[in-house]
N, C-alpha and C positions, 0 to 999 in steps of 0.2 A: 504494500500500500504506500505509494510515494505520493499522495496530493492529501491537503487536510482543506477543509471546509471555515469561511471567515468565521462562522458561527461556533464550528470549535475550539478554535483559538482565538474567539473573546471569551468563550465561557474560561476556557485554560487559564488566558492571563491572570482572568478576573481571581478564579480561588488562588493562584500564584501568588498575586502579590496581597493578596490579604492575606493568605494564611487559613483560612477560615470557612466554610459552607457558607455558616449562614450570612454573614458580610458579605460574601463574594453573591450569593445569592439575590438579598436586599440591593445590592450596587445594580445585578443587572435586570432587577424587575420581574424576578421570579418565583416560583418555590425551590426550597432546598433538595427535596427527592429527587426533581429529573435535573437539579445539575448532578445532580452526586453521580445517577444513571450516566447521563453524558461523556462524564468525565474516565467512568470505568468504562463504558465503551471506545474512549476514545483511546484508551492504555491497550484494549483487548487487540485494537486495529494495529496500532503499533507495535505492538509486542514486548512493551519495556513498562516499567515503574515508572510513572511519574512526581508519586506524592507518595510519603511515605506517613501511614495515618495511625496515629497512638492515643490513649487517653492523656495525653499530655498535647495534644494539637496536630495539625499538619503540617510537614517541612516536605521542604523540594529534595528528590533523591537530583543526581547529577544527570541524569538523562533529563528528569523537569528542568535545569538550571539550563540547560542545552535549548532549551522549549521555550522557556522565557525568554529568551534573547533573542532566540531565531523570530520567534510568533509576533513580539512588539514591534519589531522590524517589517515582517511581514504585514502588519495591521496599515503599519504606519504605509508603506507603500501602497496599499488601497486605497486609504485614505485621501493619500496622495493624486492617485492616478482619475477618481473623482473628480476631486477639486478643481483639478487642473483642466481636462476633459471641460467641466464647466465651464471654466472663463473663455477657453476658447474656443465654444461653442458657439458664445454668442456672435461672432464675426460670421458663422455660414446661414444666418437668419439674415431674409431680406428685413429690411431697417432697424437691426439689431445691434445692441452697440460693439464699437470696434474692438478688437483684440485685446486684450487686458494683462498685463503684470503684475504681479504684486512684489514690491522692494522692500525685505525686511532690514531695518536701521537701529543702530541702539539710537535708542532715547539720549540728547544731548550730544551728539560725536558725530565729527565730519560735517558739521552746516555747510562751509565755504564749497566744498568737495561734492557734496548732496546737489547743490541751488547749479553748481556748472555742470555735472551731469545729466541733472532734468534739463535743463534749457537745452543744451548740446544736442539731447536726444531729441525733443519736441519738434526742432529744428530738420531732424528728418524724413524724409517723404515717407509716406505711412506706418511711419511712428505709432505701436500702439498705448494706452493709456496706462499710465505708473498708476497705480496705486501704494503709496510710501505708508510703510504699517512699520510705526515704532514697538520697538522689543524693550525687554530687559537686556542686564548684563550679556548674560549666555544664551539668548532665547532662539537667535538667529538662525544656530545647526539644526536645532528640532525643527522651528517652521519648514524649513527647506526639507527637512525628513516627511511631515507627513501631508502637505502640499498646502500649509496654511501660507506660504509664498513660496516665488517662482527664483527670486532671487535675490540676494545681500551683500550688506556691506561689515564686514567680519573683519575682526581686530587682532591681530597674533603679536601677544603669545596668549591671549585672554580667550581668543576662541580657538576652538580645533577645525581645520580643512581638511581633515580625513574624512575621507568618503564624496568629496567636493571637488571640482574644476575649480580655478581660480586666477585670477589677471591681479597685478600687485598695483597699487594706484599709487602709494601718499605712504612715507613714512614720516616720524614727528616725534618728537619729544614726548615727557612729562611732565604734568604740575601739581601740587599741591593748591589744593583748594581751599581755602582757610580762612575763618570769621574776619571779617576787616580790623577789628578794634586787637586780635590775638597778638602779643608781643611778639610771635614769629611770623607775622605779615610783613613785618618792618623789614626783612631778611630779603638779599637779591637773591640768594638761591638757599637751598635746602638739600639735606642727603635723605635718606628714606630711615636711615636709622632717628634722625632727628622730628620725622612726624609719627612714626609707628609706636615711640615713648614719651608721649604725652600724657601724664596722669588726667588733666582735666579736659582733654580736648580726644578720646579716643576715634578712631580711624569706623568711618561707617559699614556695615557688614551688607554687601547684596543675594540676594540668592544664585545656588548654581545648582542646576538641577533638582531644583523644587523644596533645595537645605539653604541654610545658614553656615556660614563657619563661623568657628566659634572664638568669641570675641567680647570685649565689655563695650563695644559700640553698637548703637541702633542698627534695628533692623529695616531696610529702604527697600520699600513696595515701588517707588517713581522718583521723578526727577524733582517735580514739585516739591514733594515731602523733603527729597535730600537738600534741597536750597531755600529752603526754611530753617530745616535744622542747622545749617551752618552759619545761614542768619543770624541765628538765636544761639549763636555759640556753644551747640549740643555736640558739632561731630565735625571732623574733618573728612577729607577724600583726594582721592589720585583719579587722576583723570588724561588721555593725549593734551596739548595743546590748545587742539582745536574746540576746544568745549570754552577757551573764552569765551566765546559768540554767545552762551547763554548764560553768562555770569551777572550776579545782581551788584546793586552799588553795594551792598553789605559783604560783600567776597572779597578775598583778594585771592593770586593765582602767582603761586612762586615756583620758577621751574626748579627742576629737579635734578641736580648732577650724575648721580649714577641709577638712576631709574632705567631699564632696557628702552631700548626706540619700537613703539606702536609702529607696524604697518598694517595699512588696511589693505583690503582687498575687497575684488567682486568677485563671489561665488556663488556657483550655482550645481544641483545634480548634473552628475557627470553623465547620464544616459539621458539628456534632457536634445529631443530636436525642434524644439522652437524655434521658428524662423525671428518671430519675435525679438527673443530671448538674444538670438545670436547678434542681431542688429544691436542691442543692447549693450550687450560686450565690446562690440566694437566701438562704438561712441567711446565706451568709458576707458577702452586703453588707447586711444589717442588723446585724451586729455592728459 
């Protein structure tokens, strides 16, 4: 039996990452009996252990840990193949609208970079339409996994390009982002050992993959919140350069001597043949 069914592997994931029937069950809006069923038929097709089940709970045997990796992937690429299907659907409808991309961007990074690529591109004979969808930190590689965009602008060494194409645009510095009134505003440059030990000003934490690291500084849901709080002299942050462009009078921004150099990039799924798409890339490695 080499083909599994999407249906099997959402029920899979589901008890996977809970651990649990009845949560996995509750999550995907059913009873517990015929997942349970499900799930032993679907061990019986295969012919391996998935889950190893005791009165002390459910764990993944190593054949499940194989499952899980393989099946979210797999999800994610249907997911994907959808989404994507859809935007560019709408071009084969008479007065439907034109071809669509979606640009995943962190939130705050690359404006300068962003504003000459949209123009550049617009500027081309049938050009289809950007849609610019701000991320978090790390959000960029999952959108491009499960087709919530078509393609981004990724920051190394903060984001990973495995499994991605990529054209390198913009490398840039570091800055310390810091309360204006903070006695180390005053400072023309900064080391990273001298904001990372700051008793009253700790360094703000973002999510990466749906955690925290752990840290005595706030935890930053958005951009808004983070330039508030630094307002309000609650957190400092590290950022490229380029995130001047959204700093408030209450900030100040002190580069950073031995902080690594940000490059960005445009990537995109590497089995991606978008005529779209490809026009896109071109634009943004001639700039």
């Amino acid at each position: 039996m080499d083909t599994l069914e999407t249906r099997e592997l959402r029920y899979f994931v589901a008890v996977a990452e809970e651990l649990h029937f009845g949560r996995a069950a509750e999550r995907l809006g059913m009873a517990q009996p015929p997942l349970s069923r499900a799930i032993q038929q679907l061990e019986r097709r295969l012919g391996v252990r998935l889950l190893d089940r005791s009165r002390r709970g459910v764990a993944l045997t190593s054949a499940g840990e194989v499952l899980l990796h393989e099946g979210r992937a797999a999800l994610d690429a249907t997911a994907a193949a959808a989404r994507r299907a859809r935007r560019a659907g709408g071009a084969d409808s008479p007065g439907g609208p034109r071809n669509r991309l979606v640009l995943a961007v962190k939130a705050g990074a690359s404006h300068e970079l962003l504003h000459k690529l949209l123009d550049a591109y617009a500027a081309e004979p049938g050009a289809a339409e950007i849609e610019v969808l701000p991320s978090g930190t790390c959000e960029q590689g999952e959108m491009l996994r499960d087709g919530r965009a078509d393609v981004a602008l990724m920051h190394a060494p903060f984001n990973s390009l495995a499994g991605f194409d990529s054209e390198e645009l913009m490398t840039e510095g570091q800055i310390a982002v810091l309360p204006a009134g903070h006695p180390l505003a005053a400072h023309r440059t900064l080391s990273l050992a001298d904001i990372t030990s700051i008793p009253d000003l700790p360094l703000a934490r973002w999510s990466r993959d749906g955690t925290y690291p752990p840290g005595p500084g706030p935890e930053i849901h958005d951009q808004t919140q983070l330039a508030q709080l630094i307002a309000l002299g609650r957190t400092a942050a590290v950022f490229p350069d380029s995130a001047r462009a959204w700093l408030w009078a209450e900030h100040t921004a002190v580069p950073l001597t031995d902080a690594p150099p940000v490059v960005t990039h445009i990537a995109w799924p590497a089995h991606s043949r978008s005529l779209a798409l490809a026009g896109l890339i071109r634009t943004a490695a001639r700039l």
